[in-house]
C-alpha positions as CSV (number, residue, x, y, z in Angstrom):
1,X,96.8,123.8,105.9
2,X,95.4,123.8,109.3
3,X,94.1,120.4,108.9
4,X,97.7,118.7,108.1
5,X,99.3,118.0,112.0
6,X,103.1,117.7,112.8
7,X,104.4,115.7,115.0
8,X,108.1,116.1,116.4
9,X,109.9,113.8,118.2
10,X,113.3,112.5,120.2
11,X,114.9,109.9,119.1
12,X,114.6,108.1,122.3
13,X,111.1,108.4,121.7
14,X,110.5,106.6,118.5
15,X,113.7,104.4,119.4
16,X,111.7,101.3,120.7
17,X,109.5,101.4,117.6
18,X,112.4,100.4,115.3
19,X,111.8,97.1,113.6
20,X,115.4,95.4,114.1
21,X,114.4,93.0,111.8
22,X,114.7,94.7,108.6
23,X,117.4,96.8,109.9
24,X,119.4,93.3,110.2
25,X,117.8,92.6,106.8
26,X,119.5,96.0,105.1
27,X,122.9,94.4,106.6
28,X,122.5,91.2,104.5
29,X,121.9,89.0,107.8
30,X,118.9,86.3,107.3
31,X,117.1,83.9,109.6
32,X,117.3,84.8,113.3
33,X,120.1,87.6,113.3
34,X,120.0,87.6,117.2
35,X,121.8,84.4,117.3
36,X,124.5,86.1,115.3
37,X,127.6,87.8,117.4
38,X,128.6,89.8,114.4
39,X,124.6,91.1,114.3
40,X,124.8,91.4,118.1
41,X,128.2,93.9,117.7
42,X,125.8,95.6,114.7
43,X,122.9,96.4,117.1
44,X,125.3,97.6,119.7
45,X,127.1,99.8,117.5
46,X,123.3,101.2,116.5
47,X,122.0,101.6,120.0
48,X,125.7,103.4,120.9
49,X,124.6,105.7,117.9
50,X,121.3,106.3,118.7
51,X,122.7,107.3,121.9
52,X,125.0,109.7,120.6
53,X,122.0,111.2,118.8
54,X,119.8,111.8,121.4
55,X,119.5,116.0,122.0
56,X,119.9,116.9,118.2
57,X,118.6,114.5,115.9
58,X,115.0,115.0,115.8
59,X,112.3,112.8,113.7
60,X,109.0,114.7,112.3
61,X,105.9,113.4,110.1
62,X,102.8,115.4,109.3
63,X,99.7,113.4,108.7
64,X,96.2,114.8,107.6
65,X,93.0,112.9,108.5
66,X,90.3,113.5,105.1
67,X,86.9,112.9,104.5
68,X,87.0,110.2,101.0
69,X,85.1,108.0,99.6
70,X,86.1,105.1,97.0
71,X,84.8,105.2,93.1
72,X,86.0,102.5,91.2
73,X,89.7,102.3,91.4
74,X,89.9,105.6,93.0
75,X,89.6,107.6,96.1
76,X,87.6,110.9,96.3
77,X,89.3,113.2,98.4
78,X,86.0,115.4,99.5
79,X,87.4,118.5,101.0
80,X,89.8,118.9,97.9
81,X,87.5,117.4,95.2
82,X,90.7,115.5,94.2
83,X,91.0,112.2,92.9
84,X,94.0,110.0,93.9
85,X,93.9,107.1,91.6
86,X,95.1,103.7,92.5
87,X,96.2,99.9,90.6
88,X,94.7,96.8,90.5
89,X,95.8,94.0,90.7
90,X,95.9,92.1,87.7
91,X,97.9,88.7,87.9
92,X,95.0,85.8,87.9
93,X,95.7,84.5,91.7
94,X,95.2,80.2,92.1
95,X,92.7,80.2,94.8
96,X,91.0,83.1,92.4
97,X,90.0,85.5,94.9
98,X,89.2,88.8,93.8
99,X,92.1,90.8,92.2
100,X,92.3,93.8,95.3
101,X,92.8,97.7,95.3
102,X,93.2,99.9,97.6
103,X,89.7,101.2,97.3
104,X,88.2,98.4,97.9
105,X,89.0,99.3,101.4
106,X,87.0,102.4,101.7
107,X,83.4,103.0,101.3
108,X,82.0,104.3,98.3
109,X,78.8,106.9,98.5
110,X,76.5,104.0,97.4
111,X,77.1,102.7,100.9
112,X,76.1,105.1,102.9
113,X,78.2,108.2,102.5
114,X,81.9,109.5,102.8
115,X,84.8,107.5,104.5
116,X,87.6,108.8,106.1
117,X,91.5,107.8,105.0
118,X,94.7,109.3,106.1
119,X,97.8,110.9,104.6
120,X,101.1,111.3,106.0
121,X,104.8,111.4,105.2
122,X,107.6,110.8,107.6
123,X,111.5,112.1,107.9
124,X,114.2,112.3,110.2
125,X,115.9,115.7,110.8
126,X,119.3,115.7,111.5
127,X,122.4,118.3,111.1
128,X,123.9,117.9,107.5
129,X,127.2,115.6,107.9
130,X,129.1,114.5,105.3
131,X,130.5,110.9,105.0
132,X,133.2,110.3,107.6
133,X,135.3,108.5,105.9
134,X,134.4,105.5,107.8
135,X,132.1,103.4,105.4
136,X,130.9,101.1,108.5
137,X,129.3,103.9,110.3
138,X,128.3,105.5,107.3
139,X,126.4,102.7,106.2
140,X,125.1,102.6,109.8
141,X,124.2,106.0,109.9
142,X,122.1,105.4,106.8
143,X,120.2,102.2,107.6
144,X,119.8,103.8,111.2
145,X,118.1,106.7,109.6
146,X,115.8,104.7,107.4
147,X,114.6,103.0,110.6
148,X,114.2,105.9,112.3
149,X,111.6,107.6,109.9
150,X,110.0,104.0,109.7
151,X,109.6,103.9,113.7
152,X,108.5,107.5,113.5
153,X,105.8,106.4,110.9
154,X,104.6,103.5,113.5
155,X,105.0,105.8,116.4
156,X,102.5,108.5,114.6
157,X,100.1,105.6,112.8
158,X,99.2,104.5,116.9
159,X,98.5,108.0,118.2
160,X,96.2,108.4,114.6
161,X,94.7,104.7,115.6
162,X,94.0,105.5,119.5
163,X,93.3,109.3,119.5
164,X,93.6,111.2,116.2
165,X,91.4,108.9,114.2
166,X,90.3,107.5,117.2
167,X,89.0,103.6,115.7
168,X,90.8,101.7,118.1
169,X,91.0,103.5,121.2
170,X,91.7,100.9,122.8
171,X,94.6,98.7,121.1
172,X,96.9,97.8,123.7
173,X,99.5,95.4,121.6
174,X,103.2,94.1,122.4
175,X,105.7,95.7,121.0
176,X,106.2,93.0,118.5
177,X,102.7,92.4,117.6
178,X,102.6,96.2,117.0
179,X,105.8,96.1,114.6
180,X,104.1,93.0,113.0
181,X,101.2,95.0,112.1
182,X,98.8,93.0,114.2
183,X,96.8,96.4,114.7
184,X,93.2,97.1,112.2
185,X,93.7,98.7,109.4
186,X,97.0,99.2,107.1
187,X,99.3,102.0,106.3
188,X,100.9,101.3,102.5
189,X,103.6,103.0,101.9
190,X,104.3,104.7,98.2
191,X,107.1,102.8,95.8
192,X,105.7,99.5,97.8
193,X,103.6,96.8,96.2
194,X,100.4,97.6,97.0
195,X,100.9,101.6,95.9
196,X,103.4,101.2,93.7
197,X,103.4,104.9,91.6
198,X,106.1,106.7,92.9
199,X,104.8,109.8,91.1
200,X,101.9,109.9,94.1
201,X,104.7,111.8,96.1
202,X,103.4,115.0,93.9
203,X,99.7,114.5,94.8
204,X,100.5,113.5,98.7
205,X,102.8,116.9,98.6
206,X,100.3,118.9,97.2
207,X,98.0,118.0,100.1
208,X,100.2,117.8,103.1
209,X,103.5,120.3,102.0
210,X,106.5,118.0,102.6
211,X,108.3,121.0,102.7
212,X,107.0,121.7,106.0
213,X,109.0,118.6,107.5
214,X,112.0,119.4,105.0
215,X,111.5,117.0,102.5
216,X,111.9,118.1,99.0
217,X,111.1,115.8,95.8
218,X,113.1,114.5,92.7
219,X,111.6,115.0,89.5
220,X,111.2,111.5,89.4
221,X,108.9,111.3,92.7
222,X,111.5,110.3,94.9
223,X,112.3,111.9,98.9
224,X,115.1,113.9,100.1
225,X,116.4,112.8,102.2
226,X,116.3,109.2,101.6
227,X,115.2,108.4,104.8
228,X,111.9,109.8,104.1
229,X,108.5,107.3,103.6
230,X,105.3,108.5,103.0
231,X,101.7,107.0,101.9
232,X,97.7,106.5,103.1
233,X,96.6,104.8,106.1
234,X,93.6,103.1,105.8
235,X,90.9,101.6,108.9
236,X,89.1,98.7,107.3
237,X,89.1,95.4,109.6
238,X,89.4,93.5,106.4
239,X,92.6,95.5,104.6
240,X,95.4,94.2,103.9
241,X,98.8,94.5,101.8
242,X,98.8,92.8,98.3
243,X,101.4,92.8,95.5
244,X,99.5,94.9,92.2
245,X,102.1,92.9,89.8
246,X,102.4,93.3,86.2
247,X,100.0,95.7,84.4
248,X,99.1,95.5,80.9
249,X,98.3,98.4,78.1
250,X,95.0,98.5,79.1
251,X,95.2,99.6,82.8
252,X,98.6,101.7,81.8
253,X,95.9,103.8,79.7
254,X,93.6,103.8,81.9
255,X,95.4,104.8,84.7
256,X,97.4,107.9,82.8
257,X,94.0,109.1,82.3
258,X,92.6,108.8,85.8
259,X,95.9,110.1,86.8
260,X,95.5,113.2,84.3
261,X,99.1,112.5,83.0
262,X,99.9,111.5,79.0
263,X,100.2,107.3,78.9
264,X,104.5,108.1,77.6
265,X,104.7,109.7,81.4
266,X,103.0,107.6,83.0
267,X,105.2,104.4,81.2
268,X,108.5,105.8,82.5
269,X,107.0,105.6,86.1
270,X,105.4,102.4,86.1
271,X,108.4,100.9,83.6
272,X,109.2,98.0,86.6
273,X,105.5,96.8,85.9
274,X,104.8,96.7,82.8
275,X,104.4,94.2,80.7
């Protein structure tokens, strides 16, 4: 796959991309957790850790860059004639603006020709370890990791925006603008509310090889190692993250046959939306 790229890195260098807001948020701590001592001790502790990492931890993501173009609720994947089908939102909204998709996002042909979207999945590589024992610092270890393969994901998404992809070369953002996603475009992640078919692991797989970053799938669609996050990135100036809601028969059917899966399959994935 000469077309999917890897990138490795140090933890120190994906370190000040971690969003210490949702790690405080995995601990249970709401509001402004900086003006918490007992947060202040957590963050030390994670810091010390990350520390401690530094030399044989490593963090890795591969991302592809393809040429697509949206047809209806799906996106065209040109170089694979693929189709990776998406929801709609379905939930009548107040101010009834249009019910959103991710297509909606990416040109169709009609407009003038193909688009381009990207790919990627994320993980953090570390030596195996088994649980010390210690339940604080194996719960820190774990919501460390998850933030680690979320800062990766960031730390990848900006090179893809200034240089890979190359549609703003010029983005020069805080650090907390950046982790507030004050950038153009969006990157939705898969098992998230706007991509919320956990079985799109085996499509994104098939096109990038997880394998190659060690991350191995459930038969249920799910990563391992858990911290593991994968999904499209997308360049519109006008996208943006959504909730698809509830889903009735009709796009359940629908969507099993754009997904080329029977509807009973396709239920047991999609069983938190259903109606």
């Amino acid at each position: 796959m000469p077309d999917v790229q890897i990138q490795t890195y140090l933890v120190s260098e994906v370190a000040p991309y971690i969003s210490w807001s949702y790690f405080f948020h995995a601990w249970g701590f709401k509001g402004d957790a900086r003006r918490s001592p007992e947060a202040r001790q957590l963050q030390a502790d994670a810091r010390q850790m990350l520390d401690e990492w530094e030399g044989y931890v490593r963090t890795q993501c591969l991302y592809r860059l393809c040429q697509a173009h949206a047809e209806g609720d799906n996106l065209v994947l040109e170089e694979d004639n693929a189709i990776l089908p998406l929801l709609r939102q379905q939930a009548s909204r107040a101010d009834n603006a249009p019910l959103l998709c991710l297509s909606d996002f990416v040109r169709p042909l009609s407009a003038g020709g193909n688009d381009t979207i990207g790919l990627f999945a994320s993980s953090v590589r570390a030596p195996e370890r088994e649980n010390t024992g210690d339940p604080y610092r194996d719960l820190l270890r774990q919501t460390l990791e998850d933030r680690l393969a979320e800062a990766t994901t960031e730390r990848m998404h900006l090179y893809v925006r200034r240089v890979a992809w190359g549609y703003a070369p010029h983005e020069d953002l805080p650090m907390d603008e950046l982790l507030a996603g004050h950038f153009q475009g969006i990157r939705p992640a898969v098992g998230y509310p706007s991509l919320p078919d956990q079985s799109l692991n085996f499509l994104l797989d098939k096109w990038l090889d997880m394998s190659r970053i060690g991350i191995a799938l459930t038969e249920h669609g799910a990563m391992r190692p858990h911290c593991s996050v994968s999904g499209l990135m997308l360049a519109h100036p006008a996208a943006r993250y959504f909730t698809v809601g509830r889903i009735g028969q009709d796009q359940l059917e629908d969507y099993a046959c754009r997904r080329g899966l029977p509807v009973e399959v396709m239920r047991k994935f999609l069983a938190t939306l259903l109606e």
